[in-house]
C-alpha positions as a Python dict, from the first residue, in 0.01 Angstrom:
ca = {
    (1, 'X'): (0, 0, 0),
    (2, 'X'): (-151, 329, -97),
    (3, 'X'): (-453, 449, 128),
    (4, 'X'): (-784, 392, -63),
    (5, 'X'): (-879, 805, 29),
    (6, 'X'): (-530, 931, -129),
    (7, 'X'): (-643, 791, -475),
    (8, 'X'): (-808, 1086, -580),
    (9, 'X'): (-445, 1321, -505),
    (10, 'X'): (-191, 1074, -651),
    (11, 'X'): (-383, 1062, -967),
    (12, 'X'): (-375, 1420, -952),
    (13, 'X'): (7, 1428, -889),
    (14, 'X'): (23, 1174, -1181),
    (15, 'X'): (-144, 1360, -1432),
    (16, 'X'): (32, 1678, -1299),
    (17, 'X'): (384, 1504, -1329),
    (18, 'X'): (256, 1342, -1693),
    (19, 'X'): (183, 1704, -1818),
    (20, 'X'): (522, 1875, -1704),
    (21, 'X'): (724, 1600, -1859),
    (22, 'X'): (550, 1607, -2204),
    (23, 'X'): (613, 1980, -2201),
    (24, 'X'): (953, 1924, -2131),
    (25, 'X'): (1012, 1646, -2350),
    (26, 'X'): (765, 1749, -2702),
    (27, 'X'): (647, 2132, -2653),
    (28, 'X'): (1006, 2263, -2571),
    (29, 'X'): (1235, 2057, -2823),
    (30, 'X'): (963, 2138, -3094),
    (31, 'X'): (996, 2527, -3031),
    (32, 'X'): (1361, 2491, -3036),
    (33, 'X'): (1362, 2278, -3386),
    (34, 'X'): (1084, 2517, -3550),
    (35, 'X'): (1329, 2795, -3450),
    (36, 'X'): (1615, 2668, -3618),
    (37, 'X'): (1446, 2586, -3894),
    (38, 'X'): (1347, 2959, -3928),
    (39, 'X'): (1663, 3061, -3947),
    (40, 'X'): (1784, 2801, -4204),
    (41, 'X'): (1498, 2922, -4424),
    (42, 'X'): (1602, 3276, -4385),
    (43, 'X'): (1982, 3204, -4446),
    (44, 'X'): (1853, 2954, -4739),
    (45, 'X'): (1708, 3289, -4849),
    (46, 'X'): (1941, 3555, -4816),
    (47, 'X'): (2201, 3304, -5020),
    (48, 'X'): (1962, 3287, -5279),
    (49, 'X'): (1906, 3653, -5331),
    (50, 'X'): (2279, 3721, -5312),
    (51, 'X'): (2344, 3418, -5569),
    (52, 'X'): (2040, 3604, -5776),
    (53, 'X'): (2198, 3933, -5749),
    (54, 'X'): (2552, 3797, -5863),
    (55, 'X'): (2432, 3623, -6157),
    (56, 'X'): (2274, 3963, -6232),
    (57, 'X'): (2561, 4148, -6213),
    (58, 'X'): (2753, 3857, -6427),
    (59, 'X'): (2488, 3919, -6714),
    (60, 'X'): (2510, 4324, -6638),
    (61, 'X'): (2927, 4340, -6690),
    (62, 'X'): (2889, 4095, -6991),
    (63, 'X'): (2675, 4307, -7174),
    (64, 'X'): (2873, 4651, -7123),
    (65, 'X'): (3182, 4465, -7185),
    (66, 'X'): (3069, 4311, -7524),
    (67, 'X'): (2990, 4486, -7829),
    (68, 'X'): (2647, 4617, -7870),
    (69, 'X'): (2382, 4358, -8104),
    (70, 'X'): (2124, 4128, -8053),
    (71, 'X'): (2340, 3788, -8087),
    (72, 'X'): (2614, 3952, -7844),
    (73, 'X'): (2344, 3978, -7592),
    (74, 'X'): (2250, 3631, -7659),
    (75, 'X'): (2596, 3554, -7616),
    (76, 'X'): (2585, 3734, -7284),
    (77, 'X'): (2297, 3520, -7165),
    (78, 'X'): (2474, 3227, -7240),
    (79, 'X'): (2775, 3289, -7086),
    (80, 'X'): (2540, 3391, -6806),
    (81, 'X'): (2382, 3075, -6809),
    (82, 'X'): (2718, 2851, -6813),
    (83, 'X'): (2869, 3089, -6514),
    (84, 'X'): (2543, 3000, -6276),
    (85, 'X'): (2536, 2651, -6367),
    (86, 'X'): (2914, 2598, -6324),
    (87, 'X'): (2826, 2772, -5960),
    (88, 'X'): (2559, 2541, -5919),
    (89, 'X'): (2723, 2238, -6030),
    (90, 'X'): (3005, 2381, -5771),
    (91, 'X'): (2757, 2357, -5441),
    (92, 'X'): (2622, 2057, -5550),
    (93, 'X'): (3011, 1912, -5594),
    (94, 'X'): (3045, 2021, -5283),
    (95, 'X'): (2724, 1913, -5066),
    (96, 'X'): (2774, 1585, -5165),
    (97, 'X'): (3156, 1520, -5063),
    (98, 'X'): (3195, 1278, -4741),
    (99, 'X'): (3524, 1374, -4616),
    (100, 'X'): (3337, 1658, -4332),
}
């Protein structure tokens, strides 16, 4: 049995010992996880503005390949349109397979 007088330190060493392990255990994994997710948002974001920047380009060659007028530039926009949702449609095709 504990001595009555060493009370006061063991609860001391408790509380000590409780605060080190839910550093280790919480404050560390959750610096860890918010960094990672940092970096998923950034790649999420550099994707995006590169997928933005193709589909830009798409509409760009379309209308210096086609003749010049308004419904050829419509045209242009809808070909556009069908080329980012086919790429769309593509990822999501993909995201969604289970053989990984």
């Amino acid at each position: 049995m504990a001595d009555p007088r060493e009370i006061p330190q063991l609860t001391t060493e408790l509380i000590d010992m409780s605060r080190e392990y839910l550093r280790q255990e919480t404050l560390e994994p959750a610096k860890q996880l918010g960094r990672q997710a940092g970096r998923g948002l950034g790649g999420a974001m550099a994707i995006a503005l590169g997928a933005f920047f193709m589909v830009l380009a798409v509409y760009s060659a379309l209308k210096m390949l086609l003749p010049s007028g308004a419904w050829w530039v419509v045209l242009a926009r809808f070909i556009t349109a069908l080329v980012a949702a086919g790429g769309a449609a593509l990822v999501g095709w993909r995201l969604n397979r289970d053989d990984y």
